[in-house]
C-alpha positions as CSV (number, residue, x, y, z in Angstrom):
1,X,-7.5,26.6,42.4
2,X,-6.3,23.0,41.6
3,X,-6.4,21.6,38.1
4,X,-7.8,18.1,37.8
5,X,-6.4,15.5,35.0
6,X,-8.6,13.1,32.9
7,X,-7.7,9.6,33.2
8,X,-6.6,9.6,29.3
9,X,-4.6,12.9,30.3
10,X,-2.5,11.3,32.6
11,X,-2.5,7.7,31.1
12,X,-0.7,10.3,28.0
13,X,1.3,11.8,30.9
14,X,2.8,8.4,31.8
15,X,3.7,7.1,28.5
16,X,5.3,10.4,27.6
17,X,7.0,9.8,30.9
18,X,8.1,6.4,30.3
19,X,8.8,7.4,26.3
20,X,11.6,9.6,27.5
21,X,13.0,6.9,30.2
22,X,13.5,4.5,28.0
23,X,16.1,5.3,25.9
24,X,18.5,6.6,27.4
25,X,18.0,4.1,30.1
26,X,18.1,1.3,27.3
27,X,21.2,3.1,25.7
28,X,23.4,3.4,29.2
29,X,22.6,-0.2,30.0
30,X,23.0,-1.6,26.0
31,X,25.9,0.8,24.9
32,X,24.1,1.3,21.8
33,X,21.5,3.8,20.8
34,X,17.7,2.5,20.7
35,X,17.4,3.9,17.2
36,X,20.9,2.2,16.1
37,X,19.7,-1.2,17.8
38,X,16.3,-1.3,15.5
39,X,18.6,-0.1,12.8
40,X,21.2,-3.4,13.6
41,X,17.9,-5.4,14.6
42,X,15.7,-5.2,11.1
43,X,19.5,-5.6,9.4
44,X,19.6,-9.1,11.3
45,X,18.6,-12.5,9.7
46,X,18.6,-10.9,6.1
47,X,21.2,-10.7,3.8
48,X,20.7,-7.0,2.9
49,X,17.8,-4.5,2.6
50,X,17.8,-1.2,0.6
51,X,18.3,2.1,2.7
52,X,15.0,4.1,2.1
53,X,13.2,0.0,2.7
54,X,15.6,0.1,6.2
55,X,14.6,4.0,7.1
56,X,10.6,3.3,6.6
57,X,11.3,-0.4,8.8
58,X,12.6,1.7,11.7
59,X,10.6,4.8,11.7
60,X,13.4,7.6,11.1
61,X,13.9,10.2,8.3
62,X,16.4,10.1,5.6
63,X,19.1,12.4,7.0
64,X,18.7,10.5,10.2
65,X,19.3,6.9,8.6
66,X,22.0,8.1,6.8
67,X,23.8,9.5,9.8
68,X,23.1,6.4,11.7
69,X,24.4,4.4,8.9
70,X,27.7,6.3,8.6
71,X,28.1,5.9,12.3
72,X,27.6,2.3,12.2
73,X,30.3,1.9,8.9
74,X,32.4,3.7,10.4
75,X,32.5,1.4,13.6
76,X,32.3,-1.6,11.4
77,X,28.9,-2.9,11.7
78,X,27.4,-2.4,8.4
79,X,28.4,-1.9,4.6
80,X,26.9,-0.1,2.6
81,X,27.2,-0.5,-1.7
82,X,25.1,1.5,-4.0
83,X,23.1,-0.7,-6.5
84,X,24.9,-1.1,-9.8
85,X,22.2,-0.5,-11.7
86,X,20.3,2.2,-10.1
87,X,22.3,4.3,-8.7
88,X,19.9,6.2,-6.4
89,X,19.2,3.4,-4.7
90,X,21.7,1.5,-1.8
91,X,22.4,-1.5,-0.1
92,X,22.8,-1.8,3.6
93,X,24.1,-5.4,5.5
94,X,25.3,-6.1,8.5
95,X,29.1,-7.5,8.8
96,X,30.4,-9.9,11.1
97,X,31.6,-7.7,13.6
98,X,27.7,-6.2,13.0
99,X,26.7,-9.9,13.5
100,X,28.3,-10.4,16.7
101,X,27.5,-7.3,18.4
102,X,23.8,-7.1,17.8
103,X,23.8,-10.6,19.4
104,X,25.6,-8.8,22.4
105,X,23.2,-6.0,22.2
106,X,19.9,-8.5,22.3
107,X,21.3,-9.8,25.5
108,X,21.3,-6.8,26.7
109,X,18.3,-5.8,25.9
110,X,16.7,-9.2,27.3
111,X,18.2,-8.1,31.2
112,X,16.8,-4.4,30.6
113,X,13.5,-5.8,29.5
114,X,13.6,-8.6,32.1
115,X,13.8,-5.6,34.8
116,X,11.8,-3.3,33.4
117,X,8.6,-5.9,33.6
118,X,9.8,-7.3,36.8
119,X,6.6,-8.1,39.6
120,X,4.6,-8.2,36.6
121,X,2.9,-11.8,36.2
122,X,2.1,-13.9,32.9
123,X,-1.2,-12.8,32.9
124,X,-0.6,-8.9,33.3
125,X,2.1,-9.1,30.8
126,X,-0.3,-10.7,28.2
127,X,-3.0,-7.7,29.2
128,X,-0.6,-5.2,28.9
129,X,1.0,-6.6,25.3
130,X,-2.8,-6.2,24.2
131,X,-3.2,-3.3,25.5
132,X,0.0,-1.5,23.9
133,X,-0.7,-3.2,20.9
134,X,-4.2,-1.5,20.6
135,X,-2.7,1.5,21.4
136,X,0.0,1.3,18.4
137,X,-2.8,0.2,16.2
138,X,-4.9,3.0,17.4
139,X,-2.5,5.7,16.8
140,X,-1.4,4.2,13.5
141,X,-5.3,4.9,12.2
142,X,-4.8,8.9,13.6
């Protein structure tokens, strides 16, 4: 007997599929972790964020920030203070050295993107950036 699939069964499939390509794929070809990248990523352009505001940003639970965090501090890409007057609470920045290797990492990132959509035209990439985009929304209202 041979099982058939729904469309939306394998269209879930695929993106499972592709879900666990991408990172490590990304990770190899970056050097970085994706969940360090978002973590380096939301950090850039502001001059610091709290911890539990940087966990909800990127999606990850507290003992997974904090581990990422401690990682990061002790490579020298973040600091991390706790706020004078509320102790509960701490601060997370990116140093220099945090700086200049999250602009290193975007490259990166750019040439993985760049071949990860390659063949696809300006007009599919707009469809399929809609398309995801529902998706996300979609699942975010589950």
């Amino acid at each position: 007997m041979k099982c058939t699939f729904s469309d939306q069964e394998q269209i879930l499939q695929l993106l499972n599929g592709l879900n666990n390509q991408l990172s490590p794929k990304f990770e190899r070809c970056a050097g970085i972790s994706s969940s360090r990248f978002d973590i380096l990523y939301e950090l850039y352009g502001v001059e610091e964020m709290t911890q539990s505001h940087l966990q909800k940003a990127v999606h990850i639970d507290a003992s997974a920030i904090t581990r990422h965090l401690k990682q990061l501090e002790a490579d020298g890409m973040v600091t991390r203070r706790r706020n004078p007057s509320d102790n509960r609470e701490t601060f997370v920045q990116l140093t220099e050295e945090g700086l200049q290797r999250i602009d290193g990492y975007k490259k990166e990132k750019i040439g993985f993107v760049n071949q990860m959509l390659k063949d696809f035209n300006d007009e599919e990439l707009t469809v399929l950036k809609d398309m995801l985009t529902r998706l996300q929304q979609n699942i975010s209202q589950y």
